[in-house]
C-alpha positions in Angstrom: 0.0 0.0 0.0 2.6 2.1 1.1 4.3 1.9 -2.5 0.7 2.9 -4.5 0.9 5.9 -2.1 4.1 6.8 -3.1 3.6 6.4 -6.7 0.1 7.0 -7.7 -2.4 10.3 -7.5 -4.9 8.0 -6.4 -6.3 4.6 -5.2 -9.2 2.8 -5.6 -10.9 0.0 -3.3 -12.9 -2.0 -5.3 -16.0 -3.4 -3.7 -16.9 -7.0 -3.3 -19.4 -6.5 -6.4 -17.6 -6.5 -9.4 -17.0 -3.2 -10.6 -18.1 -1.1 -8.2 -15.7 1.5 -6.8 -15.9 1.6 -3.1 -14.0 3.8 -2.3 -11.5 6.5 -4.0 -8.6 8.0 -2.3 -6.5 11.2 -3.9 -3.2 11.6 -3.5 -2.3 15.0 -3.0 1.2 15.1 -1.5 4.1 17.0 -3.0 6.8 15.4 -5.2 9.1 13.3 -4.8 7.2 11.5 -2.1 9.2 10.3 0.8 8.3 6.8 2.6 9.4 8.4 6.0 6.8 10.9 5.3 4.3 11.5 8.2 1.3 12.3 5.5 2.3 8.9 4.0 1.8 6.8 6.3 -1.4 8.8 7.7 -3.0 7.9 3.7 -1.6 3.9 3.9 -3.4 3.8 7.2 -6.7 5.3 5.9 -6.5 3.4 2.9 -6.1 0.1 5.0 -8.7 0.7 7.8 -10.8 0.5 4.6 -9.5 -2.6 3.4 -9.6 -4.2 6.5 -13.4 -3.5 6.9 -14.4 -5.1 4.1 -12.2 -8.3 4.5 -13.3 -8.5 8.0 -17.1 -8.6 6.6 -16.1 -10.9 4.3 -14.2 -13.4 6.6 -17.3 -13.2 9.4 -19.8 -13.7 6.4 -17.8 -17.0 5.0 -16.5 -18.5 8.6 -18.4 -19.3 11.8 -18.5 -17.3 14.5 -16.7 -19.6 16.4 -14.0 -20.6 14.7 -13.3 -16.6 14.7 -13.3 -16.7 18.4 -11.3 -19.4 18.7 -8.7 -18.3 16.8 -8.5 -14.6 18.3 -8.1 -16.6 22.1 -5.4 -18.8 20.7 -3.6 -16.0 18.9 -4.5 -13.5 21.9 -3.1 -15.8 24.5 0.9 -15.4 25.4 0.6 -18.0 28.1 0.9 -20.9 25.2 4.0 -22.3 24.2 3.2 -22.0 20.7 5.9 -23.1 18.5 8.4 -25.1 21.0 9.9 -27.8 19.5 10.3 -26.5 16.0 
């Protein structure tokens, strides 16, 4: 993401229905764009709350509730001794 900031005058998320633009993000910033660049990462973090909003929808819509919690315990939990032995 951080690249298609640094490169592009703007991104587009896509919705889940095909061809439909979600959202549309301008880039703005001055060139040459630095990746150290405060307003940089401010955009790749907007861009990716987005992002992460829809895939969440998605994965809850396709898995079980569940197996979500489940997973967020065992990945939440720093008592287990996940990977010993490897």
């Amino acid at each position: 993401m951080k690249e298609a900031v640094l490169l592009a005058d703007r991104v587009i998320v896509m919705s889940a229905n095909l061809g439909v633009i979600k959202k549309e993000f301008h880039i703005q910033l001055v060139r040459p764009r630095q990746p150290e660049n405060i307003d940089v990462a401010y955009l790749v973090s907007d861009i990716m709350r987005e992002l992460k909003g829809r895939v969440g929808q998605l994965v809850n819509d396709e898995l079980e509730t569940e197996w979500i919690n489940e997973k967020n315990n065992i990945l939440s939990n720093s008592n287990r001794n996940m990977g010993i032995g490897i």
